[in-house]
N, C-alpha and C positions, 0 to 999 in steps of 0.2 A: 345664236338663239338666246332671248334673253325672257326672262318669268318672273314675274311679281306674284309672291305667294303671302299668305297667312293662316298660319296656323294646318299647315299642307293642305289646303285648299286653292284654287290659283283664282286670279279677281272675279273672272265671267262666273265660277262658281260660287263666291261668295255674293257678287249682284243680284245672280237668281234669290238667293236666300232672301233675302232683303223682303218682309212681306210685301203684300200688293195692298193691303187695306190703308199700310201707310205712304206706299207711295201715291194712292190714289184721294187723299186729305191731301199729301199734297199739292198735287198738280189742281185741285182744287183751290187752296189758297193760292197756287200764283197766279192763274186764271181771274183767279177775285181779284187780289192786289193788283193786276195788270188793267184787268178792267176799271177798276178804280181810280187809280193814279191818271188815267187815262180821262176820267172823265174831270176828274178833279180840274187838269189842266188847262182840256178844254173849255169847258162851264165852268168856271171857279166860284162864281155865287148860286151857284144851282143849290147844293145844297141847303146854305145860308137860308133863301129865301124858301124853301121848302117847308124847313124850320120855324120859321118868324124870328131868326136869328138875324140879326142888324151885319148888313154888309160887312165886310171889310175895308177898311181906307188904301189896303197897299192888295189888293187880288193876286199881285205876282208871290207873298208870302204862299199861298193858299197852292199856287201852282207848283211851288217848290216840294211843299208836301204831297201831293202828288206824286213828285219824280221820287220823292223818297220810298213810297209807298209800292212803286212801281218797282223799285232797285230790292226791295222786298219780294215783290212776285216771281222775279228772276232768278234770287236766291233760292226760293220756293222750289220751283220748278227743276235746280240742278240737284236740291234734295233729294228730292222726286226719283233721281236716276237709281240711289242709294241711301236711303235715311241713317240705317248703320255708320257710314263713312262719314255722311256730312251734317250727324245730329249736331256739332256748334250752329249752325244756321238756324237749325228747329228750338233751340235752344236762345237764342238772342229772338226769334222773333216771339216766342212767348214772352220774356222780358218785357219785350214790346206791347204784349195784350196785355201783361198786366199792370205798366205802369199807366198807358193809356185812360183806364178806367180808375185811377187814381189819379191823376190829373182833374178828370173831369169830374170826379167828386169836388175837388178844391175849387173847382173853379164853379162847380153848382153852388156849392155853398155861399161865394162870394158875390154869386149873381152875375158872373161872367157871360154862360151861357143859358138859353130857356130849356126847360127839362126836355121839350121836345127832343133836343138836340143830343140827346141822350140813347135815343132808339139807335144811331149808329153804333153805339157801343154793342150792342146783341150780335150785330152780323162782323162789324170790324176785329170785335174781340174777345167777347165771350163765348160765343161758339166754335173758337178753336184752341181754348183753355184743355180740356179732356183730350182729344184728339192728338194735340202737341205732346201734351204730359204723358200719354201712353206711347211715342211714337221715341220719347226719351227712356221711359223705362226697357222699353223694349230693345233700346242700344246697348245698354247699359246691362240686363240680361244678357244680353250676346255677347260681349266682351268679357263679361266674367265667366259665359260657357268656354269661350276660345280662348282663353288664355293660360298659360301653360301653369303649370304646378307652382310655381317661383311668381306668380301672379302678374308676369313680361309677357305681352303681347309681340309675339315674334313674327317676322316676317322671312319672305324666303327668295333669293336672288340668282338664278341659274345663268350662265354664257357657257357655248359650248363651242368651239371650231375644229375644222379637222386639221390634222400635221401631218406633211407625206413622211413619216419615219415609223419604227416601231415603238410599241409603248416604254419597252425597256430603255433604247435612247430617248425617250421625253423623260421617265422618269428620272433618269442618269441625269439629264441636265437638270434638272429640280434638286436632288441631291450634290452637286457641282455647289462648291463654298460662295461664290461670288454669285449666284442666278438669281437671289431676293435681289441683291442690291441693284443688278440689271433691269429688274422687273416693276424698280420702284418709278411712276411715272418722272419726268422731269421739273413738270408743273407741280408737282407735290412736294413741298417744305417738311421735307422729313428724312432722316438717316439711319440706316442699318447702326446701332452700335452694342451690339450682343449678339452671337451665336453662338451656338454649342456645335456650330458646323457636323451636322445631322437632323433626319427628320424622324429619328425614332420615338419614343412614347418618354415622355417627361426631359426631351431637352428643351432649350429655352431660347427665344429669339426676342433681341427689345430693338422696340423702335424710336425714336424721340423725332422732335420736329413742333410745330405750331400751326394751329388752327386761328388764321389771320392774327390779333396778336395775343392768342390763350398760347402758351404750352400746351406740350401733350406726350405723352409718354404710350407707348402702347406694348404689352407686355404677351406674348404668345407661349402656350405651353402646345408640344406636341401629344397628341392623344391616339393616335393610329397609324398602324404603318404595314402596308401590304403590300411590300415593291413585285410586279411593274405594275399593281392595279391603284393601289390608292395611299394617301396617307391623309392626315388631317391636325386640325390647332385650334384650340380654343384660347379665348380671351382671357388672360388671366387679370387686366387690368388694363384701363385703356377709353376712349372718345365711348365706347357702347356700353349699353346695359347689359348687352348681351351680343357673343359673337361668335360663332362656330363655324370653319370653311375646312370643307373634303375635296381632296384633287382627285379627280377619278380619271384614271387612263386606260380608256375604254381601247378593245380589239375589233376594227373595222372587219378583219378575215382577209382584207390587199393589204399586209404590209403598212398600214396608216392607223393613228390614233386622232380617233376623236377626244380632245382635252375636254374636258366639263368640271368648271369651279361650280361646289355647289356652299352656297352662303344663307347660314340661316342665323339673323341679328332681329338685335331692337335698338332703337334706338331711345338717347337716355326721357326723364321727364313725362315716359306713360302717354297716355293721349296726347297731350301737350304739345310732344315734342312731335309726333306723326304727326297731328294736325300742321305745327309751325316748319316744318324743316324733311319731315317725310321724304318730300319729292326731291328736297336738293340732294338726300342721302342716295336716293334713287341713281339720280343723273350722275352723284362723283361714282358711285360703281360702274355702271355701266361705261364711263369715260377710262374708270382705272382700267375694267378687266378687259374692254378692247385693245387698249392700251398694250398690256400684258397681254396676250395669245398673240396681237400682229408681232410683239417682242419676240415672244418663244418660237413662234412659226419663221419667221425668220432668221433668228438665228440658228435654227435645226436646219432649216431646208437650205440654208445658202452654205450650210458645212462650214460653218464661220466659227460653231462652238463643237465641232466632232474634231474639226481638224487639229486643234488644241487640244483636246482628251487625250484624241489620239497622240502628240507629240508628247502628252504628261506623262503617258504610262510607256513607251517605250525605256 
């Protein structure tokens, strides 16, 4: 089971939030932009000659604008789903309306175009000046409601599977010196090189390795420890801005634990980096922590790591 959360909300909850007044300017503008680019295309001097604005020599220029304007309504419209999430696009197409109408000052002035041609500016861009700008501030309120005390918008990453063993043997094997270094995927450019071989409250675990050709060091402090139900590690330094993960080994009541990593991060760079790299942060965990439970599940249940406990402690 896998959960994308922020700020202990999970997404469908946070969509809801999303007002309806903005998504509904939205889908409005892409609706127009779609309509437009549309029309642009196909009449290309429709407008022109509306105007008393003198043809164009190349129509296909004209068309191209269009398909741009078009590539706008579509961004509009996946706004539209969540303004919150994807204010950069609300954000660049205001850009858009406002440099528009400064252009065609410049070009009024130079006698480029007849003022006529000026009335498109009302529908194309001034009427979505206010509309946009409140649809900004109002992301920008909601992120500074949801974001935590430390001013890190944090997010929250749950995987859960069951283990036929009991919690006491999963945790056992978690406490086992070698079970990180087992659990480290193989595709991952990274090596155990620190433990304090325990997972009680301020030992210490480092990672080192490289994120394509960065370095990276990743440095874990242990902060809880409730054997057989949970323990946990915070970031002390490392790839996040923020990164906190609790093992919880839950009692099914048959004899089996349900494992549940629960991961609540951010990643570095604030908005930036959600908007730039969010999803791929997404996909390496979800890749890692499959990864890790078919690891752990297997070697619990095929007695591959009981059978060696057991030879240790005889």
């Amino acid at each position: 089971m896998i959960e994308s959360k922020e700020s202990g909300m999970s997404f469908s909850q946070e969509l809801a939030q999303s007002p309806c007044w903005a998504s509904r300017w939205l889908w409005a503008a892409g609706i127009y932009n779609l309509a437009w680019g549309a029309l642009a295309i196909a009449w290309p001097h429709l407008l022109f000659d509306l105007t008393g604005a003198e043809r164009i020599n190349y129509p296909e220029i004209w068309q191209c604008v269009g398909m741009i304007v078009g590539v706008y309504g579509i961004g509009y419209l996946i706004a539209a789903s969540d303004s919150r999430t994807h204010w950069p696009i609300v954000l660049v197409g205001l850009l858009g309306k406002v440099f528009g109408p400064i252009g065609f000052l410049v070009a009024l002035l130079r006698g480029t175009f007849p003022p006529l041609f000026g009335l498109t500016i009302l529908t194309n861009d001034l009427l979505w000046w206010i509309p946009f700008m409140m649809i900004l501030l109002e992301a920008a309120k909601h992120y500074r409601a949801t974001s935590q005390p430390t001013g890190i918008a944090r997010q929250q990453f749950v995987k859960q599977t069951k283990i036929n063993a009991s919690p006491d043997v999963v945790f056992r094997f978690h406490e086992s010196p070698d079970a990180l270094q087992q659990l480290i995927p193989p595709w991952e450019n990274i090596k155990l090189v620190e433990s304090a071989g325990s997972l009680q409250p301020s030992s210490r675990v480092v990672l080192r390795g490289s994120l394509g050709i960065m370095p990276i060091q990743w440095v874990a402090i242990h902060t809880e420890y409730d054997p057989p139900h949970l323990f946990a590690d915070l970031q002390e330094s490392g790839p996040f801005a923020y990164w906190y993960h609790r093992h919880r080994f839950l009692d099914d009541g048959q004899g089996g634990t349900p494992l549940r990593d629960e991961v609540e991060y951010a990643v570095p760079l604030g908005v930036i980096g959600r908007w730039l790299g969010g999803w791929l942060v997404r996909r390496k965990l979800e890749a890692m922590f499959a990864y890790r439970h078919e690891k752990t599940r297997s070697l619990i249940e095929s007695r591959e790591w009981t059978s060696a406990l057991a030879a240790s402690e005889r």
